[in-house]
HTML snippet that shows the backbone in 3Dmol.js (N, CA, C, O; Angstrom):
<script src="https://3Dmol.org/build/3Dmol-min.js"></script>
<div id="view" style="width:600px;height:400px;position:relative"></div>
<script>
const pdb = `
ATOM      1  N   UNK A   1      32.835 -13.348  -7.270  1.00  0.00           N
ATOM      2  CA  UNK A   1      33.305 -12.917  -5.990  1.00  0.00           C
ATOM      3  C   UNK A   1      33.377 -14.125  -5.045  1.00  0.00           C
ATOM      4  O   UNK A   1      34.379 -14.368  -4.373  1.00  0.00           O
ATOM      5  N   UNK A   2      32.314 -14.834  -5.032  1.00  0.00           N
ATOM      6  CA  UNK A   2      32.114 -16.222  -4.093  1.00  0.00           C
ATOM      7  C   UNK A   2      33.244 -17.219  -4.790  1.00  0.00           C
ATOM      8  O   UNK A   2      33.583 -18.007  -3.908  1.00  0.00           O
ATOM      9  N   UNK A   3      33.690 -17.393  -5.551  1.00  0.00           N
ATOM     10  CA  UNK A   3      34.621 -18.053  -6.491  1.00  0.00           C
ATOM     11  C   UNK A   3      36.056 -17.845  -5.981  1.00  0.00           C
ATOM     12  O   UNK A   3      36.808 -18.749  -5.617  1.00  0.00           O
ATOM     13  N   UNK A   4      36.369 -16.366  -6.007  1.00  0.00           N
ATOM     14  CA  UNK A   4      37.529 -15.952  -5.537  1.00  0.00           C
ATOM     15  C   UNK A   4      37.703 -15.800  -4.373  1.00  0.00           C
ATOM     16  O   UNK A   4      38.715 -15.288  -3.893  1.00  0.00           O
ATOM     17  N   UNK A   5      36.485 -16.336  -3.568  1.00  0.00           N
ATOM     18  CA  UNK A   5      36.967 -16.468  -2.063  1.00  0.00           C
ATOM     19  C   UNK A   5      36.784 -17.751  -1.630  1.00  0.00           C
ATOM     20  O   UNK A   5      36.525 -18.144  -0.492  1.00  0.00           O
ATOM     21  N   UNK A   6      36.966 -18.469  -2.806  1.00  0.00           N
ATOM     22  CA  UNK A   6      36.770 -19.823  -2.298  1.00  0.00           C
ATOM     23  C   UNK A   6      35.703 -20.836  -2.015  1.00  0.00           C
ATOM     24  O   UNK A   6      35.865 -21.934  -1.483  1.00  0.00           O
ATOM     25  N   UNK A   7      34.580 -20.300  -2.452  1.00  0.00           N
ATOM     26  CA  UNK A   7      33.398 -20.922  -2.611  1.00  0.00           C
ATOM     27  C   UNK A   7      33.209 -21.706  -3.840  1.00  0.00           C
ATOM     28  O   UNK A   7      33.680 -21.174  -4.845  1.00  0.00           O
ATOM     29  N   UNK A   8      32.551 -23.007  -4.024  1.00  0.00           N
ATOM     30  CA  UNK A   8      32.479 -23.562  -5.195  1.00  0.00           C
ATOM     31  C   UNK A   8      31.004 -23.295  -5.248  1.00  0.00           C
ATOM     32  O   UNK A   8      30.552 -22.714  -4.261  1.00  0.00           O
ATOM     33  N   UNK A   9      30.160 -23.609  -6.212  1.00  0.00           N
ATOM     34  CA  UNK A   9      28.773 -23.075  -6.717  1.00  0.00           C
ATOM     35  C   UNK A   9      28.785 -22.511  -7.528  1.00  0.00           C
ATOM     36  O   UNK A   9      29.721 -22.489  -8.327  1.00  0.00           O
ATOM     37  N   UNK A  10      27.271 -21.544  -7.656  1.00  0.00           N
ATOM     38  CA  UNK A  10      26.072 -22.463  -6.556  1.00  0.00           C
ATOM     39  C   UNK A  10      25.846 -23.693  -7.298  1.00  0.00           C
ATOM     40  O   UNK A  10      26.358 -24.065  -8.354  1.00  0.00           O
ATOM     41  N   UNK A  11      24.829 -24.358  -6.416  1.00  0.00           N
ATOM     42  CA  UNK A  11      24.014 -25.306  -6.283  1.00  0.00           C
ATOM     43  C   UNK A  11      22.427 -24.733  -5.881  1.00  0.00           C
ATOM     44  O   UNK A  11      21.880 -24.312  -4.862  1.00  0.00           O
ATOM     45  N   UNK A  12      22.030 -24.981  -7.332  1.00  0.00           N
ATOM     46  CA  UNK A  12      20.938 -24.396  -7.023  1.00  0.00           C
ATOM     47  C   UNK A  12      19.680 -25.642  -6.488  1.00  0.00           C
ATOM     48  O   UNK A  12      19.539 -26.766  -6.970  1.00  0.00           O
ATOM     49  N   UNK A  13      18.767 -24.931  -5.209  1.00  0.00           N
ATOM     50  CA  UNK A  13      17.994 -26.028  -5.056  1.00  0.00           C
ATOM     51  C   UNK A  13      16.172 -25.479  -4.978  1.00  0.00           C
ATOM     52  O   UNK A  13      15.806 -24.312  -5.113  1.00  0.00           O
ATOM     53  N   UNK A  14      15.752 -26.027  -4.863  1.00  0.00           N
ATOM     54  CA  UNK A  14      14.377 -25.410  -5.476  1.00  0.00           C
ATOM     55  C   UNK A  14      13.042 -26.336  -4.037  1.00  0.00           C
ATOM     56  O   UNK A  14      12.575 -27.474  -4.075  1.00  0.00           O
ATOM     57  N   UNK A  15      12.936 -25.773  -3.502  1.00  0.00           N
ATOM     58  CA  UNK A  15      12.110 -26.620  -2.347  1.00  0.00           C
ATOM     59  C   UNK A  15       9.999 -26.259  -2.541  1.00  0.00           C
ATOM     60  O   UNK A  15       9.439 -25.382  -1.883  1.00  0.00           O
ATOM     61  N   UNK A  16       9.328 -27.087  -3.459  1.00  0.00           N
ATOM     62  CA  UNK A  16       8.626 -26.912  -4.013  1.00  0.00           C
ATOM     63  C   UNK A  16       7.538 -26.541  -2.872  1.00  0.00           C
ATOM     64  O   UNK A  16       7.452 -26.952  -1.715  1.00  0.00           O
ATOM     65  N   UNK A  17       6.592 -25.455  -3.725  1.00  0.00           N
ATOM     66  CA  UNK A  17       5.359 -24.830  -2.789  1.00  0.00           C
ATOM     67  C   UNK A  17       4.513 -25.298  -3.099  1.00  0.00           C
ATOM     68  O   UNK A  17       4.751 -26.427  -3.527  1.00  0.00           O
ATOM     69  N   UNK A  18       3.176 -24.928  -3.135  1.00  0.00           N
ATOM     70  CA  UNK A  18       1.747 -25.595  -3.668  1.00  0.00           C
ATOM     71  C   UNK A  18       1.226 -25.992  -2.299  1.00  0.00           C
ATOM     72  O   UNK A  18       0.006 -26.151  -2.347  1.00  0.00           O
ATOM     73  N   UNK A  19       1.708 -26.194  -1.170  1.00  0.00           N
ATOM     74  CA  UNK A  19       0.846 -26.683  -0.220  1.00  0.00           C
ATOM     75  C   UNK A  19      -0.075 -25.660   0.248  1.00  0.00           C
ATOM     76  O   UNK A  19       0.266 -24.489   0.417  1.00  0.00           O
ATOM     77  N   UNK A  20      -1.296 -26.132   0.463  1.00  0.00           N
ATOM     78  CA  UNK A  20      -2.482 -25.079   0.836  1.00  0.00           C
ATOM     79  C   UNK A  20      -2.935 -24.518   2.421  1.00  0.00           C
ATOM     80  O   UNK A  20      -3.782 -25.086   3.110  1.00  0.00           O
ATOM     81  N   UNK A  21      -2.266 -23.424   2.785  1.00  0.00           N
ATOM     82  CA  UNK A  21      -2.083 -22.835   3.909  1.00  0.00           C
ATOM     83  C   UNK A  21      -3.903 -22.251   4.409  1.00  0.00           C
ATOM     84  O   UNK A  21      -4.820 -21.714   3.788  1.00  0.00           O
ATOM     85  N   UNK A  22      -3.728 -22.681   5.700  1.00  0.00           N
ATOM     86  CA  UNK A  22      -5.132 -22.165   6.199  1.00  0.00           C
ATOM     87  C   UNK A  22      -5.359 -21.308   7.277  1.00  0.00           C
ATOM     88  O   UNK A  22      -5.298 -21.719   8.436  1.00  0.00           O
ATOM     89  N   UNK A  23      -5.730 -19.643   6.866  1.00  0.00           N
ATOM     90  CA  UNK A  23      -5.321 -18.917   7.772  1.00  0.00           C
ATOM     91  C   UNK A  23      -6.417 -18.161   8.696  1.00  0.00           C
ATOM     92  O   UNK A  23      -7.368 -17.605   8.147  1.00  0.00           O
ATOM     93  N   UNK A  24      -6.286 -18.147  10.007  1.00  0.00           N
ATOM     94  CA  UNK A  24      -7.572 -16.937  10.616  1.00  0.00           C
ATOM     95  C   UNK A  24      -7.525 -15.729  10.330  1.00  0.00           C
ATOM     96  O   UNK A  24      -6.452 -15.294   9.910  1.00  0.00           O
ATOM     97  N   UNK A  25      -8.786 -14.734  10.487  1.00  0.00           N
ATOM     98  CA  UNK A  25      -8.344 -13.645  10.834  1.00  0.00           C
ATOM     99  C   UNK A  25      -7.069 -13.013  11.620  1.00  0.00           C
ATOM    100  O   UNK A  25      -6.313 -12.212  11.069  1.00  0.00           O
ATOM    101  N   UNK A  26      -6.908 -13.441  12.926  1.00  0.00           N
ATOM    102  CA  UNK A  26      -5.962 -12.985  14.175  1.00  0.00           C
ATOM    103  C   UNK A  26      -4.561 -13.058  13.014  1.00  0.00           C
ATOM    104  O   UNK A  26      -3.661 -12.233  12.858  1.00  0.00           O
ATOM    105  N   UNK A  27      -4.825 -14.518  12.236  1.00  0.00           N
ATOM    106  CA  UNK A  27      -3.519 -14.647  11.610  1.00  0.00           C
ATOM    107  C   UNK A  27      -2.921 -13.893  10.217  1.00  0.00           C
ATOM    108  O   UNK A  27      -1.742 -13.694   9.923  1.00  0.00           O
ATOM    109  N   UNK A  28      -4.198 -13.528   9.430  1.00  0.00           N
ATOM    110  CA  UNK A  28      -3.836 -12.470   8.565  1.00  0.00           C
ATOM    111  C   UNK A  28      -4.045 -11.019   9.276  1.00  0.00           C
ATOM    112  O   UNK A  28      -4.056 -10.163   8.392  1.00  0.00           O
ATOM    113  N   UNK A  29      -4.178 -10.575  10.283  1.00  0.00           N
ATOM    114  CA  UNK A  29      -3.944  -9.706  11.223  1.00  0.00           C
ATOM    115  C   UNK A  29      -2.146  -9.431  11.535  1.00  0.00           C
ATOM    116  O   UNK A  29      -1.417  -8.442  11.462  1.00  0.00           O
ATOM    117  N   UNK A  30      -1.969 -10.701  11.860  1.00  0.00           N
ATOM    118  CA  UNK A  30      -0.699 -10.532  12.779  1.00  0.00           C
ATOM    119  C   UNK A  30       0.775 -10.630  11.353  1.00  0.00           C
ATOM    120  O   UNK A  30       1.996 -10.489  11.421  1.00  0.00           O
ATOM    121  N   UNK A  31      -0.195 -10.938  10.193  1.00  0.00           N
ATOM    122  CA  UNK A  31       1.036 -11.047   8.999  1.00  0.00           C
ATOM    123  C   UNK A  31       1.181  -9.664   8.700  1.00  0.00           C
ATOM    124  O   UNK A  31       2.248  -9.074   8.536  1.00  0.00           O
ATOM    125  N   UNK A  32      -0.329  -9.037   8.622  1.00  0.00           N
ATOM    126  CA  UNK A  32      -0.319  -7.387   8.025  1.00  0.00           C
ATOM    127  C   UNK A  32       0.901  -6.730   9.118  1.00  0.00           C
ATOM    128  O   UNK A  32       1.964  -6.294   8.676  1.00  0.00           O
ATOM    129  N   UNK A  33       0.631  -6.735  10.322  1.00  0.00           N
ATOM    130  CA  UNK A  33       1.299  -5.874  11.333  1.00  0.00           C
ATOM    131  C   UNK A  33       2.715  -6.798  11.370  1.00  0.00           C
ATOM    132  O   UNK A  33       3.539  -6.409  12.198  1.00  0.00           O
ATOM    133  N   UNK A  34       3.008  -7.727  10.734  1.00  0.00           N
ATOM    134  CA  UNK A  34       4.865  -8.133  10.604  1.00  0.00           C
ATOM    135  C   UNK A  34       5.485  -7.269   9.513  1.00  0.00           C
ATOM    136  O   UNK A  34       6.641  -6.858   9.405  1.00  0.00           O
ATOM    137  N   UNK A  35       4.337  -7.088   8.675  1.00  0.00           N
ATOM    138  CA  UNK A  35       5.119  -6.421   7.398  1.00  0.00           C
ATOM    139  C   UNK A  35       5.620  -4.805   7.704  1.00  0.00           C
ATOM    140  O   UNK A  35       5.085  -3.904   8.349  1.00  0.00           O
ATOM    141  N   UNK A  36       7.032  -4.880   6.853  1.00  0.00           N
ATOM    142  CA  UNK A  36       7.841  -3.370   7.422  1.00  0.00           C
ATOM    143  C   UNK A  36       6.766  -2.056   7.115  1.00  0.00           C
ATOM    144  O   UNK A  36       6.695  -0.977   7.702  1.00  0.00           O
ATOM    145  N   UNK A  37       6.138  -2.468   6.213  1.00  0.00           N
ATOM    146  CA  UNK A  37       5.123  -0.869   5.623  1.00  0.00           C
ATOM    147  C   UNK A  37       4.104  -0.952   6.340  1.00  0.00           C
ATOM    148  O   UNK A  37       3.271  -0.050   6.256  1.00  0.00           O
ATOM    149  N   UNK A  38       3.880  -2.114   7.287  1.00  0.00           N
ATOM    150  CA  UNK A  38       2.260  -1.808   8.208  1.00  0.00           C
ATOM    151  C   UNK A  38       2.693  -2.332   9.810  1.00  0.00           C
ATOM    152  O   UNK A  38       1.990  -2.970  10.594  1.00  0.00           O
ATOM    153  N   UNK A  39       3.933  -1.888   9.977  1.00  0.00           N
ATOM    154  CA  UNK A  39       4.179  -2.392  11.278  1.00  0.00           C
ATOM    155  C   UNK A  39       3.523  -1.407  12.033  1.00  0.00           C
ATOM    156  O   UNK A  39       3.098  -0.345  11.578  1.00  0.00           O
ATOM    157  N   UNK A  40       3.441  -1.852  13.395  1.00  0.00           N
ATOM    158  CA  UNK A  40       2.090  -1.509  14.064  1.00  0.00           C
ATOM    159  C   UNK A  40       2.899   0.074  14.749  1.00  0.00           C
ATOM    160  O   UNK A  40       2.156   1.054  14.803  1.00  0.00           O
ATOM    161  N   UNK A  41       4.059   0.211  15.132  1.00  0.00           N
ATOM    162  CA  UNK A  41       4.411   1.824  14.885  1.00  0.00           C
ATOM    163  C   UNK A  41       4.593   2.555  14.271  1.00  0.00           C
ATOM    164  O   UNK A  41       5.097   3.612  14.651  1.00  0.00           O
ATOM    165  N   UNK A  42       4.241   2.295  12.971  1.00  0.00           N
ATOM    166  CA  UNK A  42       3.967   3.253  11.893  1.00  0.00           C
ATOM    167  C   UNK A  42       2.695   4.241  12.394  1.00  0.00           C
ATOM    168  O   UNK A  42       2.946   5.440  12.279  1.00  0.00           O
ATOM    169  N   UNK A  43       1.565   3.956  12.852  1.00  0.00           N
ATOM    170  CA  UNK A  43      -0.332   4.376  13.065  1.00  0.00           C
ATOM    171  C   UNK A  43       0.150   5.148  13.742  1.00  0.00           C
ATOM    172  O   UNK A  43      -0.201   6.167  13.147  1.00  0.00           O
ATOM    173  N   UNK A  44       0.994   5.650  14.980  1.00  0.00           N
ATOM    174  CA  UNK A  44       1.059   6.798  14.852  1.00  0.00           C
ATOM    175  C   UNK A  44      -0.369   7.244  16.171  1.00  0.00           C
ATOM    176  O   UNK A  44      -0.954   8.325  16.237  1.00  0.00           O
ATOM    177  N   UNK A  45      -0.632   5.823  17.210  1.00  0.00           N
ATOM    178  CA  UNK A  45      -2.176   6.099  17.757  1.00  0.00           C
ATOM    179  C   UNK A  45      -3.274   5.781  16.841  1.00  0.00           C
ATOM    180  O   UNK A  45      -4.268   5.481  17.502  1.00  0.00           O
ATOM    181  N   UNK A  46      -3.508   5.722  15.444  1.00  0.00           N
ATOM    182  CA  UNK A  46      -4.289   5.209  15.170  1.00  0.00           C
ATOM    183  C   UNK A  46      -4.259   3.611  14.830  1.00  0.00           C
ATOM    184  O   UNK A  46      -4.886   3.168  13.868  1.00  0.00           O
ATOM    185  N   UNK A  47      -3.384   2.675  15.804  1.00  0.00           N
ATOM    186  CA  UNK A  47      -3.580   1.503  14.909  1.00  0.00           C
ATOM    187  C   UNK A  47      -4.605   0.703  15.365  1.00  0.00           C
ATOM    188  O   UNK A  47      -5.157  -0.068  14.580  1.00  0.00           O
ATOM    189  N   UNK A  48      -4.992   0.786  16.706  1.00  0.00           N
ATOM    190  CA  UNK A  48      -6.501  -0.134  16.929  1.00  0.00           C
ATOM    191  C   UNK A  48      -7.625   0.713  15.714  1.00  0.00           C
ATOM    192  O   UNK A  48      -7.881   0.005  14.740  1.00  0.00           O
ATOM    193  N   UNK A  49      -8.035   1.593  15.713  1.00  0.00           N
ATOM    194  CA  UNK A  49      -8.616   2.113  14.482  1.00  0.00           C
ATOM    195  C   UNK A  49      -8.542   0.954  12.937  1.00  0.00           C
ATOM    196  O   UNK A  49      -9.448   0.442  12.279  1.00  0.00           O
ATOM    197  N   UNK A  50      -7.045   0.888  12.812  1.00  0.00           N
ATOM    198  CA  UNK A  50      -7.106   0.194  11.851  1.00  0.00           C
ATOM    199  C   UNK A  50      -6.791  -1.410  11.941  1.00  0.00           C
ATOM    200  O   UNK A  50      -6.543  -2.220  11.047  1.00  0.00           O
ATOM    201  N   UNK A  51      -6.859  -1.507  12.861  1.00  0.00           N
ATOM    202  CA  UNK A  51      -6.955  -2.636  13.234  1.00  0.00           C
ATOM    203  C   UNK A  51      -8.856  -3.209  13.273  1.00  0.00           C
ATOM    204  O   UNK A  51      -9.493  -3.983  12.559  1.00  0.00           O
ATOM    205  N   UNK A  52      -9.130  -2.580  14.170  1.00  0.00           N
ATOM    206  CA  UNK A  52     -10.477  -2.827  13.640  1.00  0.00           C
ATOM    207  C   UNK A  52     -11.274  -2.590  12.355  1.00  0.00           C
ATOM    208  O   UNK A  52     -12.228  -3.317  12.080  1.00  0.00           O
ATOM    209  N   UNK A  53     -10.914  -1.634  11.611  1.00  0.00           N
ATOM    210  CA  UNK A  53     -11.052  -2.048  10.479  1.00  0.00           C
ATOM    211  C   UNK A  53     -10.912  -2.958   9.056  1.00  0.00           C
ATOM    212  O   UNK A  53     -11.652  -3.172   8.095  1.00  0.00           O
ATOM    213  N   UNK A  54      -9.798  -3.299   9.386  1.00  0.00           N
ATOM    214  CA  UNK A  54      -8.958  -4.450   8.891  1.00  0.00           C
ATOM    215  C   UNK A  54      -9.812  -6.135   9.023  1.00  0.00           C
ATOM    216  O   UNK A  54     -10.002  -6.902   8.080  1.00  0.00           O
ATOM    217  N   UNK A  55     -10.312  -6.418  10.847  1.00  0.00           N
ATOM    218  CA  UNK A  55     -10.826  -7.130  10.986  1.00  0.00           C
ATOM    219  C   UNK A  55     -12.266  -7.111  10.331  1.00  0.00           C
ATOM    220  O   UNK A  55     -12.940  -8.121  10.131  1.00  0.00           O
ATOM    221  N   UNK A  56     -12.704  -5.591   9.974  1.00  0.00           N
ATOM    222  CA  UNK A  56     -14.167  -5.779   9.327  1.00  0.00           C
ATOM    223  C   UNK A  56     -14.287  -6.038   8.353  1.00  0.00           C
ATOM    224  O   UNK A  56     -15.297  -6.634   7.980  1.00  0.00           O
ATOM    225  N   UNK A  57     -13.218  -5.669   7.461  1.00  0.00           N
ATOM    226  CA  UNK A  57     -12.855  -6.370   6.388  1.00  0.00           C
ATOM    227  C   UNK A  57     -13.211  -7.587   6.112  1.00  0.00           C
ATOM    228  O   UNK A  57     -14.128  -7.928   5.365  1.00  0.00           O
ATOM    229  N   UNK A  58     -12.251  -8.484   6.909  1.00  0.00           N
ATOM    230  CA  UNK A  58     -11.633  -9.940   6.695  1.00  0.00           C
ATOM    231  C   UNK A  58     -12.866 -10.261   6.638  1.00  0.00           C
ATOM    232  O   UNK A  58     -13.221 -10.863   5.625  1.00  0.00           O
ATOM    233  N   UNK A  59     -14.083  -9.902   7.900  1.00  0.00           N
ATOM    234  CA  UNK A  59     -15.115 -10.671   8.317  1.00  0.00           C
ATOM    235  C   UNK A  59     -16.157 -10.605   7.337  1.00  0.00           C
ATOM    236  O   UNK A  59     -16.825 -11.595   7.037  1.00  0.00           O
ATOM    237  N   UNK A  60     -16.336  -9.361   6.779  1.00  0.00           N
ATOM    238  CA  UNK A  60     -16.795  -8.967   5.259  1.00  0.00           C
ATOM    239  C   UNK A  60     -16.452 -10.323   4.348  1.00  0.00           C
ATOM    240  O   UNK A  60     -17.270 -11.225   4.163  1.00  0.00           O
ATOM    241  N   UNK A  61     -15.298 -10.308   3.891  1.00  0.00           N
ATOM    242  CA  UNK A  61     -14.623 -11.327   2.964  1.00  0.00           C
ATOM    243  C   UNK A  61     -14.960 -12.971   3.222  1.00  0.00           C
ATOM    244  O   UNK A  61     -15.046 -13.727   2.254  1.00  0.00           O
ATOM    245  N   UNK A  62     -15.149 -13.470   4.649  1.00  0.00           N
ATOM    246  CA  UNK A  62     -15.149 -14.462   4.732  1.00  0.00           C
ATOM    247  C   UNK A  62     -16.223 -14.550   6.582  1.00  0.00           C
ATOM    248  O   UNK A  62     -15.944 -14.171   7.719  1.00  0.00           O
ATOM    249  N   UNK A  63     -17.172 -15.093   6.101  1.00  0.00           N
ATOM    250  CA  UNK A  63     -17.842 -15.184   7.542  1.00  0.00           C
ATOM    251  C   UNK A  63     -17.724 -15.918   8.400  1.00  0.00           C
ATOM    252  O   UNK A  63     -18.215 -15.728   9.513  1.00  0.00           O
ATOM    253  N   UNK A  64     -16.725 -17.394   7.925  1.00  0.00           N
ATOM    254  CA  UNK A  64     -16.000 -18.154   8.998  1.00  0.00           C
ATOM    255  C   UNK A  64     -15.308 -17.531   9.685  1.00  0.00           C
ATOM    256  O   UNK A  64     -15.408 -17.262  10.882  1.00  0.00           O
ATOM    257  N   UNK A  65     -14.586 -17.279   8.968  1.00  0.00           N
ATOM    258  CA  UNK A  65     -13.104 -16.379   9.207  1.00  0.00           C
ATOM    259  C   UNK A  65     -11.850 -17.156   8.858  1.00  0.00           C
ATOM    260  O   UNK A  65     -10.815 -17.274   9.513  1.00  0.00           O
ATOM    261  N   UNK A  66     -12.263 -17.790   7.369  1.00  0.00           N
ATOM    262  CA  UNK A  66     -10.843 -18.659   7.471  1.00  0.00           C
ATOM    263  C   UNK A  66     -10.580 -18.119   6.106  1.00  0.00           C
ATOM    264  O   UNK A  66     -11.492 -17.859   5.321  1.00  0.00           O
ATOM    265  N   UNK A  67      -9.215 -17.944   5.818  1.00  0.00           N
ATOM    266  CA  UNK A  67      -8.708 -18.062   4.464  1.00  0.00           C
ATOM    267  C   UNK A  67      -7.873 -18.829   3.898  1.00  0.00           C
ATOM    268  O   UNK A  67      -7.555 -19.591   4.811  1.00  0.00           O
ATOM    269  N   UNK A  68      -6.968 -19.314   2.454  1.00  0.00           N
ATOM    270  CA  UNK A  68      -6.524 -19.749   2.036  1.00  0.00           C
ATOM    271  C   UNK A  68      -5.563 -19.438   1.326  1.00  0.00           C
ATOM    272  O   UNK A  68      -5.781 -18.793   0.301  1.00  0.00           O
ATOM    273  N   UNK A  69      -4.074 -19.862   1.726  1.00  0.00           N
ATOM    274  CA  UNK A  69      -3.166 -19.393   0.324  1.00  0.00           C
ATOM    275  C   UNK A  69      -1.957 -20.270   0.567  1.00  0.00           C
ATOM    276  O   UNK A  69      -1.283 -20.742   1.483  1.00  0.00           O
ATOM    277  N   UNK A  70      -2.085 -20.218  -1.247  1.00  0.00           N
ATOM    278  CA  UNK A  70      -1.053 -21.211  -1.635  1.00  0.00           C
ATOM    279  C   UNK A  70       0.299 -20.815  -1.690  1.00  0.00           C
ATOM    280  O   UNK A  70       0.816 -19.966  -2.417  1.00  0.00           O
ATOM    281  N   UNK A  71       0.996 -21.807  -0.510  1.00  0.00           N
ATOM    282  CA  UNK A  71       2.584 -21.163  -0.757  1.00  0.00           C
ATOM    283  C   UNK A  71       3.779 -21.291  -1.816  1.00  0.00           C
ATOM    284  O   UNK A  71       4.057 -22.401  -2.270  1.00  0.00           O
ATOM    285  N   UNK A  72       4.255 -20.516  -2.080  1.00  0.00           N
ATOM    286  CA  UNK A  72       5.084 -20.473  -3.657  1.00  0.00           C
ATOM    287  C   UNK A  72       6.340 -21.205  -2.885  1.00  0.00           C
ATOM    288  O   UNK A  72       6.680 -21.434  -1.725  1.00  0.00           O
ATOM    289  N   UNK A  73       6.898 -21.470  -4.415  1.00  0.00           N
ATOM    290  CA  UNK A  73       8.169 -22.220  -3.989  1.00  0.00           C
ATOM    291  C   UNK A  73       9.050 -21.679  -3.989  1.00  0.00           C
ATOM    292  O   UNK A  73       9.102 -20.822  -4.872  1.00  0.00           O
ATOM    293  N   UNK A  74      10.283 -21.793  -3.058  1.00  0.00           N
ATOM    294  CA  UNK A  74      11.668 -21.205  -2.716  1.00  0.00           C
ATOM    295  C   UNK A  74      12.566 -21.618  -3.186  1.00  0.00           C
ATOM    296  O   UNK A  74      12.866 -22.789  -2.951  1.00  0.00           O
ATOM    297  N   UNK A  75      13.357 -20.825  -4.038  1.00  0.00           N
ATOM    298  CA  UNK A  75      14.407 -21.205  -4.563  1.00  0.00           C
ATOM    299  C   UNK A  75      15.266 -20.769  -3.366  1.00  0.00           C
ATOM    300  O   UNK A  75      14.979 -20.099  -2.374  1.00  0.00           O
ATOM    301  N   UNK A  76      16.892 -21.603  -3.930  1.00  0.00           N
ATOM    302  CA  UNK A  76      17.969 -21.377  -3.049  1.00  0.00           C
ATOM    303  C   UNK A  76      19.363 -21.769  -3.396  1.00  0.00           C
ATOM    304  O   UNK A  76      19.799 -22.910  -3.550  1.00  0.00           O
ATOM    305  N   UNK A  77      20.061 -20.504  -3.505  1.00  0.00           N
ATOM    306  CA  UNK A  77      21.511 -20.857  -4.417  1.00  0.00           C
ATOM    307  C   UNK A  77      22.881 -20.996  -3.057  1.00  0.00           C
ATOM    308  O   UNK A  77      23.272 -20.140  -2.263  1.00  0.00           O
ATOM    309  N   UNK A  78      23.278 -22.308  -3.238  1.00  0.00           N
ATOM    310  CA  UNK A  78      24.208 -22.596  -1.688  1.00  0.00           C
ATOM    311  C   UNK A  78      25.318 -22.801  -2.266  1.00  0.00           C
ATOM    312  O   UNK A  78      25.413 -23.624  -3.177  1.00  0.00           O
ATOM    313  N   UNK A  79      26.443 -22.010  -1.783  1.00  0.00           N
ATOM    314  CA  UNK A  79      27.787 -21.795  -1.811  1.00  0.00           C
ATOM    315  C   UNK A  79      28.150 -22.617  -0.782  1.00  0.00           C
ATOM    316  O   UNK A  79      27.696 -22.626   0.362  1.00  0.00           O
ATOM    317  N   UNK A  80      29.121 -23.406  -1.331  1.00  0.00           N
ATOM    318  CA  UNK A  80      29.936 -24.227  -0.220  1.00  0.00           C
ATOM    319  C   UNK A  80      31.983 -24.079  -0.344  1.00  0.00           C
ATOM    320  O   UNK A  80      32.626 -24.112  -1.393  1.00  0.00           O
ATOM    321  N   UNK A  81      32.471 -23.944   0.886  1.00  0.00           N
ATOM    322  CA  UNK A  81      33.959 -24.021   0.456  1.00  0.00           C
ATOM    323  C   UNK A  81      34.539 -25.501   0.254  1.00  0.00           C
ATOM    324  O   UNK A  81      35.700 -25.667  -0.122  1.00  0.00           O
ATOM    325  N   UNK A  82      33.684 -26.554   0.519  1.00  0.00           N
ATOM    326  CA  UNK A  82      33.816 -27.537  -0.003  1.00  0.00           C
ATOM    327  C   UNK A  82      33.417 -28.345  -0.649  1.00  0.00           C
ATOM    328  O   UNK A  82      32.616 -29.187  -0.242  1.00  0.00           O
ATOM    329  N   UNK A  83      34.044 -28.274  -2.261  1.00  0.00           N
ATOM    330  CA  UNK A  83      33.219 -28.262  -3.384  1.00  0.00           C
ATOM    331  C   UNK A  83      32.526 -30.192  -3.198  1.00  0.00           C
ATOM    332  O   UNK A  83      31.459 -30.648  -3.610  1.00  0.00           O
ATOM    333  N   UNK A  84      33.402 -30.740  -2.604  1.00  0.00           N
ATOM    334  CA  UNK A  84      33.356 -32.481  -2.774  1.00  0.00           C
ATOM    335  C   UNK A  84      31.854 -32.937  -1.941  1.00  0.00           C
ATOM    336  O   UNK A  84      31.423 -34.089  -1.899  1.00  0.00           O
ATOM    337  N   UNK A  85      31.198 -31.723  -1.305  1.00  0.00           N
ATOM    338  CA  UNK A  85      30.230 -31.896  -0.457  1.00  0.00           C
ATOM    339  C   UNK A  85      28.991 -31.939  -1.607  1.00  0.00           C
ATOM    340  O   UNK A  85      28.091 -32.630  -1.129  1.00  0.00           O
ATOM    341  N   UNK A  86      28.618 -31.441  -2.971  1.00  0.00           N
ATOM    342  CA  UNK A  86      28.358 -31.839  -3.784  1.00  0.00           C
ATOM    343  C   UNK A  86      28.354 -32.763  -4.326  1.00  0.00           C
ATOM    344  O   UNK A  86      27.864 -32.814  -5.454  1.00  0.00           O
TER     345      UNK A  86
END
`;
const viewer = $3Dmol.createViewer("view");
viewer.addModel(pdb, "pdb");
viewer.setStyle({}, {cartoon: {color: "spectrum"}});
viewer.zoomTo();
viewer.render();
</script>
């Protein structure tokens, strides 16, 4: 389809992960409530409820309050209409 409209590709490019991310509570807080299945109008009134629970969690898990995770790598397939830019 990208072909017949004039796109040459892809070009696939691969932008490597492994770097070691260091996160707070507030911040694995604020990732849970970005995500579409725990956005914070879903609760419905109960989300400080689970919000504080969430934090008792974390604090459970880690008594600093810091965590760790390693970010994966991103692939990425780029269509260009000008193939010579390759």
């Amino acid at each position: 389809m990208f072909a017949r409209a004039g796109f040459a590709g892809p070009r696939r490019l691969v932008v490597p992960g492994g770097r070691t991310l260091e996160r707070t509570v507030d911040d694995v807080v604020a990732w849970v409530f970005s995500m579409s299945f725990s956005a914070p109008h879903l609760f419905e009134g109960r989300r400080d409820d689970f919000e504080e629970d969430l934090r008792g969690l974390l604090r459970e898990a880690s008594e600093p309050g810091l965590f760790s995770e390693r970010g994966p790598s991103t692939e990425v397939f780029v269509w260009r209409t000008d193939a010579s830019l390759y």
